[in-house]
C-alpha positions as CSV (number, residue, x, y, z in Angstrom):
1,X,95.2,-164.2,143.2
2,X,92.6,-161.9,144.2
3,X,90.6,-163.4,147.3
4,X,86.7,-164.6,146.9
5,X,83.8,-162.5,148.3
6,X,82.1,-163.9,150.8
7,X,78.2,-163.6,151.0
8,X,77.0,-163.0,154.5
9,X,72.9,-163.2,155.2
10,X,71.5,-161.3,158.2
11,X,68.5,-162.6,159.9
12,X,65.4,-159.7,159.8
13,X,64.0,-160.1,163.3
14,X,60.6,-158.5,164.9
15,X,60.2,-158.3,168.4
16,X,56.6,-159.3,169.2
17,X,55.4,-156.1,171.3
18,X,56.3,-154.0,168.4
19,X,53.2,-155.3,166.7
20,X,51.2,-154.6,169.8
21,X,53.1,-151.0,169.5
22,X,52.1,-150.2,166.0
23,X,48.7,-151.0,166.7
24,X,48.9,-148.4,169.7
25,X,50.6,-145.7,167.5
26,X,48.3,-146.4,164.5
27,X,44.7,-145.5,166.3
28,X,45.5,-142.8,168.5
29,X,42.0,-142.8,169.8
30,X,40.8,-146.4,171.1
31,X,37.1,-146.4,169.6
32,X,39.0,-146.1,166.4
33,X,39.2,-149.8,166.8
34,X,35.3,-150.6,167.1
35,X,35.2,-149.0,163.6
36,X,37.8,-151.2,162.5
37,X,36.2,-154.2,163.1
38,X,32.2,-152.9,162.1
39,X,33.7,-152.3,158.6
40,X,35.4,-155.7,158.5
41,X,31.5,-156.9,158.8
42,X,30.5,-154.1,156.0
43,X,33.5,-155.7,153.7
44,X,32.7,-159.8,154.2
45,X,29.0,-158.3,152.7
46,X,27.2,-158.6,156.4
47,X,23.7,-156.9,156.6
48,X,23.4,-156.3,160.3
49,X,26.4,-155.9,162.8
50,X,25.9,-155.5,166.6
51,X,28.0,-154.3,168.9
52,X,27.5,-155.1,172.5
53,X,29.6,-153.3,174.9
54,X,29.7,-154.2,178.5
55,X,32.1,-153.3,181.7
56,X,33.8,-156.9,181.0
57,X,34.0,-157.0,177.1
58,X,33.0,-155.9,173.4
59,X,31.5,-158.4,171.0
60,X,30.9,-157.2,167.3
61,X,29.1,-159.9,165.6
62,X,28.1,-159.8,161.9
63,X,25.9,-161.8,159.3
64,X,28.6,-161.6,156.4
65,X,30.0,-164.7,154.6
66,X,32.3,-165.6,157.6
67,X,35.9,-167.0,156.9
68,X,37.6,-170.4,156.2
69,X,40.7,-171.7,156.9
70,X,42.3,-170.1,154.1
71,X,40.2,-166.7,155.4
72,X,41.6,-166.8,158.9
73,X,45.2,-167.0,157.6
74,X,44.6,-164.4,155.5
75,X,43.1,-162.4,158.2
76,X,45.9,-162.5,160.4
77,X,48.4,-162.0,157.6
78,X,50.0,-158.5,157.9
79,X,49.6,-156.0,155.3
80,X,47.8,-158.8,153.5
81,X,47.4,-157.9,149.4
82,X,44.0,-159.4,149.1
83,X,42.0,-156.4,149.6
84,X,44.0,-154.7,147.3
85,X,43.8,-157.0,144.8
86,X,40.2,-157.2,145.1
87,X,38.5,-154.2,145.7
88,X,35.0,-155.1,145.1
89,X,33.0,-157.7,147.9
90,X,31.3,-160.8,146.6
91,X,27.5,-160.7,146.9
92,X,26.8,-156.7,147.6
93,X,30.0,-155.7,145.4
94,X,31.2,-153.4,148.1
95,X,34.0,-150.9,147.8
96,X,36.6,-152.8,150.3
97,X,37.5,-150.3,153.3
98,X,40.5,-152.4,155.2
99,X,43.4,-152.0,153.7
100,X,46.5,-152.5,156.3
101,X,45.2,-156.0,158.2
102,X,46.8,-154.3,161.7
103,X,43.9,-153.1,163.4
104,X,42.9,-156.6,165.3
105,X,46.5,-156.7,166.8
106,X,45.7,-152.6,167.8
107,X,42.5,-154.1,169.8
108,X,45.3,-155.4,171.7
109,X,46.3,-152.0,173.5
110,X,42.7,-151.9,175.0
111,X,42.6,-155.5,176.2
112,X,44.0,-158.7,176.9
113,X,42.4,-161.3,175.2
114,X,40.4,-161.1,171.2
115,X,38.7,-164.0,169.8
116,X,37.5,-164.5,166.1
117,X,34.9,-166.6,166.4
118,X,33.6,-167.4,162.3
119,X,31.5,-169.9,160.1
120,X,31.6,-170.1,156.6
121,X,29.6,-173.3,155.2
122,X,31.2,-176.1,156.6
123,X,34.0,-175.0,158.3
124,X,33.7,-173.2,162.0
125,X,36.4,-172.1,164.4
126,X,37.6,-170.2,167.3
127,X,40.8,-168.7,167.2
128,X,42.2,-167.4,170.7
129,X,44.7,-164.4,170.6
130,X,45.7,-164.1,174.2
131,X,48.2,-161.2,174.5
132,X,50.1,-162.1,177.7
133,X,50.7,-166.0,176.6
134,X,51.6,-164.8,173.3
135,X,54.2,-162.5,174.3
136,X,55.5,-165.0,176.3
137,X,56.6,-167.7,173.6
138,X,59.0,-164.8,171.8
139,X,59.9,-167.6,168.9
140,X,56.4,-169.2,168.4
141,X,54.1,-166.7,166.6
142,X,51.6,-169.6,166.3
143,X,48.2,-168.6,167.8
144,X,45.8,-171.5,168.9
145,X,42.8,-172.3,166.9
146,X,40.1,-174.8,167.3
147,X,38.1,-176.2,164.7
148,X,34.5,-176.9,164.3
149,X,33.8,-176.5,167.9
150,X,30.6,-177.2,169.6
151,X,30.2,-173.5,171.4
152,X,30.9,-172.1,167.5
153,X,28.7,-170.3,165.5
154,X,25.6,-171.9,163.9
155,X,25.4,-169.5,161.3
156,X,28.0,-167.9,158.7
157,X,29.5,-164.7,160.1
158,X,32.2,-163.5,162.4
159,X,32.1,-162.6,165.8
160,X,35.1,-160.7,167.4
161,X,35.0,-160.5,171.4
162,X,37.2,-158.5,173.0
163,X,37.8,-159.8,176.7
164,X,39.7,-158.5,179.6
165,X,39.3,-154.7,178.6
166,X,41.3,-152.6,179.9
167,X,40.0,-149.2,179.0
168,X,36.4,-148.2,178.9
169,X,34.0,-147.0,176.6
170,X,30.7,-145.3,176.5
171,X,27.7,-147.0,173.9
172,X,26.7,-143.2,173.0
173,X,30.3,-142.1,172.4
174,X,30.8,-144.8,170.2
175,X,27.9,-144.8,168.6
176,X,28.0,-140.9,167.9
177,X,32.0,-142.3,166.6
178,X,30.5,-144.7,164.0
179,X,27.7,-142.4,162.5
180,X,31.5,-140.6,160.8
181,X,33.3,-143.3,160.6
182,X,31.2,-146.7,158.8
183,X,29.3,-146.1,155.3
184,X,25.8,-145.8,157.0
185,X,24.5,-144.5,154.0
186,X,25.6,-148.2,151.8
187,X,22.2,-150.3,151.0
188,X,21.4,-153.5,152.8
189,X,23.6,-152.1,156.0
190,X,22.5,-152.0,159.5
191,X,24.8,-151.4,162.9
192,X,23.6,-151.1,166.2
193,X,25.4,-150.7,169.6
194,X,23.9,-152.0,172.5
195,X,20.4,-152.8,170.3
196,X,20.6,-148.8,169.4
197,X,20.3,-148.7,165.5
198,X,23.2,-145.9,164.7
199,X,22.0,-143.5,161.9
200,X,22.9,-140.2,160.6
201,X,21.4,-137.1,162.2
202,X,18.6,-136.0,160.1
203,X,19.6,-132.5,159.5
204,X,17.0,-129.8,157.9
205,X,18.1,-126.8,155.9
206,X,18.6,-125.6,151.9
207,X,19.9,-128.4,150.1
208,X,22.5,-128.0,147.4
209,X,23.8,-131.4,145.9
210,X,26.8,-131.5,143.5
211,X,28.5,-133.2,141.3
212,X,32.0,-132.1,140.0
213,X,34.7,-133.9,137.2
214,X,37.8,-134.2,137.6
215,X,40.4,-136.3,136.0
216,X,40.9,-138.9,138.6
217,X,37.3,-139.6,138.9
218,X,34.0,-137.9,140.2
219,X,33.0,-136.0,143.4
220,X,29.6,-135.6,144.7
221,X,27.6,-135.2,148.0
222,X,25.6,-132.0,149.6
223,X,25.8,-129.0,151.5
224,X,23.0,-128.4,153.7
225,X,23.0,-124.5,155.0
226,X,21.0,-125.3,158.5
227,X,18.3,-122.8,159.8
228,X,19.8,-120.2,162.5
229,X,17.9,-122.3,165.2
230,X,19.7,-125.4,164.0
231,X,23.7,-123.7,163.8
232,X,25.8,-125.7,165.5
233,X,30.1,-124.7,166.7
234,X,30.9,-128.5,167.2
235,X,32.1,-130.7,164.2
236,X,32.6,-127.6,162.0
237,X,33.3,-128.2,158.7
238,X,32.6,-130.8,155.4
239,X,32.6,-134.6,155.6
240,X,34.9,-136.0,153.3
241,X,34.8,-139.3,152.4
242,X,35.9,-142.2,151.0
243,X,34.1,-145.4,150.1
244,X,31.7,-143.9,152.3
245,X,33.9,-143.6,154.9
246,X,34.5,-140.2,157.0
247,X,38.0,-139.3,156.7
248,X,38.4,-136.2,158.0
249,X,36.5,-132.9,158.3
250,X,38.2,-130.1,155.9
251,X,36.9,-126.1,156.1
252,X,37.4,-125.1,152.0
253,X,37.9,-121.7,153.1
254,X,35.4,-121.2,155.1
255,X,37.3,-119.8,157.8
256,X,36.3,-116.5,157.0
257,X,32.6,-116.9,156.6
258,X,32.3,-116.0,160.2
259,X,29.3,-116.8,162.6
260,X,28.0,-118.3,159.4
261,X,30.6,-121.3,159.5
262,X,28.1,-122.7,161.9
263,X,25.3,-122.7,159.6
264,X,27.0,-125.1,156.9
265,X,27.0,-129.3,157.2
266,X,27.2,-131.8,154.1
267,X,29.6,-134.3,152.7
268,X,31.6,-135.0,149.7
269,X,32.4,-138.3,148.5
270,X,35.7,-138.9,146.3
271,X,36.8,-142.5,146.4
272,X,40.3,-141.7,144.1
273,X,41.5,-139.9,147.5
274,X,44.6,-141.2,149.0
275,X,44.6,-141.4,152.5
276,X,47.5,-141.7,156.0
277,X,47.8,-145.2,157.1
278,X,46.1,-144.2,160.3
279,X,42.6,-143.4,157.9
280,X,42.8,-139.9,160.0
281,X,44.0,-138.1,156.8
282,X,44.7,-137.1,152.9
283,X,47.9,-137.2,151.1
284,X,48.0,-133.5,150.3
285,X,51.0,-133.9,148.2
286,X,49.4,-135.5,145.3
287,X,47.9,-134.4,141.6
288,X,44.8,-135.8,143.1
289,X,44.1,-134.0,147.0
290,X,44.8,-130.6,144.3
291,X,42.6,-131.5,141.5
292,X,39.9,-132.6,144.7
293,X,40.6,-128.9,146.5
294,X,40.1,-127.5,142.8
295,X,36.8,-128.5,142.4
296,X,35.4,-128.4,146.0
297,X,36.3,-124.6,145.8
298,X,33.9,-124.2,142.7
299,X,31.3,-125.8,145.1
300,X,31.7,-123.5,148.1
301,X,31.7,-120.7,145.5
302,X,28.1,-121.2,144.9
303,X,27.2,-122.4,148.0
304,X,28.8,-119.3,149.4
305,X,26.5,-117.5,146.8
306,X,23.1,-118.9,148.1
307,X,23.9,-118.1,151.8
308,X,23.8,-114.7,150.7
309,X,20.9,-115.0,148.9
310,X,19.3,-116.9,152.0
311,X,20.6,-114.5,154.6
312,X,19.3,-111.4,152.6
313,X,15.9,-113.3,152.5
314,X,15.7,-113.5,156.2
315,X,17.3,-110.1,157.1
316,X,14.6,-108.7,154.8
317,X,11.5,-110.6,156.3
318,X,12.7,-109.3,159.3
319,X,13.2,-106.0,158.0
320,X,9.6,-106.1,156.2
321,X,8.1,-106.7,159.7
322,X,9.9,-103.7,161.6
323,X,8.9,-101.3,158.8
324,X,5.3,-102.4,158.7
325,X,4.9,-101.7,162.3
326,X,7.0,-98.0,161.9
327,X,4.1,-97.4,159.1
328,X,1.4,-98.7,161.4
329,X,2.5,-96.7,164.3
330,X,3.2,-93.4,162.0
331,X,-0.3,-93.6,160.6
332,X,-1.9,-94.1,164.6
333,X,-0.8,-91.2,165.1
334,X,-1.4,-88.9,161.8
335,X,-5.1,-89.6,162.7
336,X,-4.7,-88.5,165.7
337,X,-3.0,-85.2,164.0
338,X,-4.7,-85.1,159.9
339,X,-3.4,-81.5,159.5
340,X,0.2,-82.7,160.0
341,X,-0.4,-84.8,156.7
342,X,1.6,-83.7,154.1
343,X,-1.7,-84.6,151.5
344,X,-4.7,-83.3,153.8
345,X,-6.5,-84.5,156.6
346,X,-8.3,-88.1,156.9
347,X,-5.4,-90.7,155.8
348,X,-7.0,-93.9,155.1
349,X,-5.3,-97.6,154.9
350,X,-6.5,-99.8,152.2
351,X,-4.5,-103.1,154.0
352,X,-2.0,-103.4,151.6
353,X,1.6,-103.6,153.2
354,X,3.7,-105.2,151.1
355,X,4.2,-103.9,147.5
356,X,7.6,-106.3,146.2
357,X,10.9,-107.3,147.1
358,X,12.3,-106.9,143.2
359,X,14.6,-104.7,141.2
360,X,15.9,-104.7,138.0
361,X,19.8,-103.4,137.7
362,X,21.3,-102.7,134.3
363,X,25.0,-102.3,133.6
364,X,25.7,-99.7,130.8
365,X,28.7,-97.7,130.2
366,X,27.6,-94.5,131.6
367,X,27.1,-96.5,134.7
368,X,24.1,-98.0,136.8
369,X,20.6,-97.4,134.7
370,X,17.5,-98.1,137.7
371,X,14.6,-99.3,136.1
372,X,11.2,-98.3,137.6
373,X,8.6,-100.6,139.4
374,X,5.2,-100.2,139.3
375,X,4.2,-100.2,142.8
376,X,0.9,-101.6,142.7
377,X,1.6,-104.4,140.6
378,X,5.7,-104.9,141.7
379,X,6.7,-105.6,138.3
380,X,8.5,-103.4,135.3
381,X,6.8,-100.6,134.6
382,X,6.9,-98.9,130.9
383,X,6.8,-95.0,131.0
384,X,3.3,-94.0,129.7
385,X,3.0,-90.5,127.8
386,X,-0.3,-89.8,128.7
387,X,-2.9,-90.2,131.8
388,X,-1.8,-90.3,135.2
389,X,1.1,-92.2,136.6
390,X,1.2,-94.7,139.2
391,X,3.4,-94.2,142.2
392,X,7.3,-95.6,140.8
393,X,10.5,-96.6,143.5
394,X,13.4,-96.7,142.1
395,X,15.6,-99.4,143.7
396,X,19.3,-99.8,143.6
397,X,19.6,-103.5,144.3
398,X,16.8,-106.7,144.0
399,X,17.1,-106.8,148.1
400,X,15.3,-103.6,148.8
401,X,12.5,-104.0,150.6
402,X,9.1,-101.3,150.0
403,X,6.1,-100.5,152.1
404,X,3.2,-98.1,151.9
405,X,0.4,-96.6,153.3
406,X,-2.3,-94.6,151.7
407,X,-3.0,-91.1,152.6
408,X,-6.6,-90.2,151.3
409,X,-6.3,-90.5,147.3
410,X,-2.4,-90.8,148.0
411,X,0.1,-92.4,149.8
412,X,3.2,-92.5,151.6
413,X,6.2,-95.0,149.9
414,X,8.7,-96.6,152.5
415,X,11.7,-97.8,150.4
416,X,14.6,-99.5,152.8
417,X,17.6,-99.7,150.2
418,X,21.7,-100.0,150.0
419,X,23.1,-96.5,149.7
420,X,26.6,-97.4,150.8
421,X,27.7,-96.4,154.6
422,X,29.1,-93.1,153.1
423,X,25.2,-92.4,151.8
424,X,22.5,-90.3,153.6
425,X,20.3,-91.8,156.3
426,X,17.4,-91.3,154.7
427,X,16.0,-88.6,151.5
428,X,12.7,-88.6,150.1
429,X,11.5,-88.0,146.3
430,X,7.6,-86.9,145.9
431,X,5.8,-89.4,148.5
432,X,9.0,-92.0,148.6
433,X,10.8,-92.1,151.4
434,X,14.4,-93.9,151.2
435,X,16.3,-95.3,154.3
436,X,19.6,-96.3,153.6
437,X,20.4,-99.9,154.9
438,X,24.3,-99.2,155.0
439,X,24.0,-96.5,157.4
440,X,26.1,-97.2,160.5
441,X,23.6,-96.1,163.0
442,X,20.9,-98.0,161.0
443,X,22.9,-101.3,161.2
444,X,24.0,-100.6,164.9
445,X,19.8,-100.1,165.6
446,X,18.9,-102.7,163.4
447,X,20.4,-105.5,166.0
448,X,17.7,-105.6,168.1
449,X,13.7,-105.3,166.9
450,X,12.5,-102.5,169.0
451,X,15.2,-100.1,168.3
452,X,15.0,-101.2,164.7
453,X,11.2,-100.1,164.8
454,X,11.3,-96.6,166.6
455,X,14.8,-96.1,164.3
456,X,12.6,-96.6,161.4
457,X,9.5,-94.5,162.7
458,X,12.1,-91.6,163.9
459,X,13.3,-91.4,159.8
460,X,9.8,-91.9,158.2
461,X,8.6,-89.1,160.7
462,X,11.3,-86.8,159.9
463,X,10.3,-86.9,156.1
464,X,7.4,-86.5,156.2
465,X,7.4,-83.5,158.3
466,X,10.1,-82.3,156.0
467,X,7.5,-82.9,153.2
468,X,5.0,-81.2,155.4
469,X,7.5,-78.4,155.7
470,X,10.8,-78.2,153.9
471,X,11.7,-74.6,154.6
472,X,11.4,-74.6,157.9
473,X,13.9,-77.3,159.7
474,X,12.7,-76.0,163.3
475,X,9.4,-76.6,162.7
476,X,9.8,-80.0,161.0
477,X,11.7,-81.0,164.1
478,X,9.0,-80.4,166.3
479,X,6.0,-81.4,164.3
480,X,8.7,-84.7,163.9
481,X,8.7,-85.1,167.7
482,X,4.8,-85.1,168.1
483,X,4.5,-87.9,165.7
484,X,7.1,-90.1,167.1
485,X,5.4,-89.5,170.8
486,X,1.6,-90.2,169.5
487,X,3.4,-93.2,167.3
488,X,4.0,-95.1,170.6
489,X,2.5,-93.0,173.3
């Protein structure tokens, strides 16, 4: 006779101040909490929360639909379903942020006492969670709640006060927290902190919005590449979000942009995302965090691309500039010596500086065929069989940048273009004068302006004497020095 099993049951049991504990653990950083409770407003469809922060306590009221009886058990029901289940707010049809229902019992680790203080209709009530009594009755977790009280709220919303603080916090801290952390960006939302309406830095810059499929669902947002005046080192990186919600800043590879890093803000939005309990973080183990790194590195790929295009714009205004004033200063001082002209005496400007920033590069399969431009007109120019031709440059890459100044009936072509470090410094052809970009002592002058000018003016000098007199190096050299020393005497 074989014996009966016998069933045992184990009681599950939960000390009290490991609820306190997770709270702790689960918002490392205590403004955290503040955000908590700002998007519980955004979820129950408020339009305006206000949080007032003072050296005793922290109120966040709201304007949303406020809670019932049935609401308040459901708010202080742990890892409560109904957000879950669902997903989409009442009036506004809001996204739903919370998720885990702990973060009132973490706004325990920075005070004593929170109270919920809601209307909804007909129903009002106060509920008192008073950490120190609490922990005191270890069998009751019954917390004391009174009903349609007169010092409730004549209006429906919720106000949650946090009393007996015991850590501090700074208005402009937490408002500078929230701008990241709340959807700011959601119509018919407004928070202020201290009667400070908290709104997203209005940033200036190239704008490049996207918009990228995947297979779990869209991503979208901006990249805004900021003016050099406007770089910033702190908060590096892209805003990810989701529902509108800063989760964490992530680089895309942009590590080795360099100094450039500093130039690039924006935000991407991709609501399929799964994040860390603690809202701090992605699951990177998933189909989804890959297919999202996927296409975010198609967007940096172009925006990548236009930096380029935007840095080679500025480095060639600035380059315009420095070779303008070489040209200006070169000319002062050929009409202060005409016969040193290589084209006769009486060199005359006609004002015209700037001649095109443009170049046409075609791939064939002997190689690199340069197209000529038309140097009066800067566009394509068609080789003509008969008459005279107009002065042509021919230019490597579209970032070359040409000047010229007229000599009498001719004139003198300044064409600043990418030779490769490995290239000359500088050659001439007829009246065009190249100067190679990818020199290194041309890059190690071009740092600062005035050495970039008189670098410039030194090349431009030597040509043309070496036009002036190309078998005789010695005297090139010294007709060279005279111009540079008239050319900013």
């Amino acid at each position: 006779m074989h014996d009966e099993k016998q069933i045992y049951t184990l009681p599950v049991v939960v000390d009290k101040s490991h609820l306190i504990t997770i709270g702790e653990q689960l918002y490392s950083e205590s403004i955290e909490l503040i955000r908590e409770l700002v998007n519980n407003g955004y979820d129950a469809d408020a339009t305006r929360v206000s949080v007032t922060i003072s050296e005793e306590s922290i109120s966040v009221e709201d304007n949303g639909i406020g809670m019932d009886l049935e609401g308040l058990k459901q708010y202080f029901s742990i890892g409560s379903p109904l957000k879950r289940q669902q997903q989409k707010s009442k009036i506004y049809n809001r996204d739903l942020i919370g998720q885990f229902g702990i973060g009132k019992f973490a706004s325990l680790s920075a005070c004593d006492v929170f109270k919920v203080i809601t209307k909804k209709d007909d129903f009002s009530a106060i509920v008192t969670f008073d950490k120190n009594t609490w922990q005191k009755k270890k069998k009751k977790w019954e917390i004391p709640i009174e009903i349609n009280p007169p010092d409730g709220r004549k209006t429906n919303g919720t106000t949650v006060v946090l009393e007996k603080l015991t850590k501090k916090f700074d208005p402009d801290e937490v408002r500078r927290r929230l701008v990241e952390s709340i959807p700011l960006n959601a119509p018919n939302f407004n928070v202020f902190v201290n009667g400070v309406k908290v709104e997203s830095p209005k940033l200036t810059g190239h704008r490049i919005p996207f918009m990228e499929a995947t297979k779990f669902g869209v991503i979208d947002g901006q990249i805004i590449i900021l003016p050099l005046s406007s770089a910033s080192t702190t908060n590096l990186g892209i805003e990810c979000k989701v529902k509108g919600v800063t989760i964490k800043r992530e680089m895309f590879g942009m590590e080795s942009w360099g100094k450039d890093i500093a130039r690039i803000k924006g935000e991407v939005n991709a609501d399929f995302l799964k994040i860390t309990s603690d809202r701090s973080g992605f699951i990177i183990d998933t189909e989804e965090y890959k297919s999202f790194i996927e296409a975010m590195t198609r967007v940096m790929s172009e925006v990548k691309s236009v930096l380029g295009q935007l840095s080679n714009k500025r480095e060639n205004i600035a380059t315009g500039r420095a070779v303008r004033e070489a040209l200006e200063r070169i000319q002062k001082s050929l009409l202060v010596h005409p016969d040193l002209s290589p084209f006769g005496q009486a060199p005359i400007s006609d004002g015209t500086s700037a001649v095109g920033e443009s170049a046409v590069v075609m791939k064939e399969k002997e190689g690199l065929k340069i197209k000529s431009i038309d140097i009066k007109q800067g566009k394509i120019k068609k080789e003509k069989k008969k008459g005279k031709s107009k002065p042509k440059v021919n230019l490597l890459t579209p970032n070359a940048v040409v000047r010229k100044i007229k000599m009498g009936a001719h004139a003198i072509i300044c064409c600043l273009d990418h030779f490769g470090p490995d290239g000359p410094e500088s050659f001439s052809e007829n009246n065009v004068i190249y100067i190679n970009r990818d020199h290194p002592l041309y890059i190690s002058e071009s740092k600062k302006r005035d050495a970039h000018i008189l670098n410039i003016a030194r090349l431009i000098a030597q040509e043309i004497s070496l036009m002036k007199d190309s078998k005789n190096p010695r005297k090139a050299f010294d007709l060279q020095s005279i111009l540079l020393r008239d050319a900013f005497s």
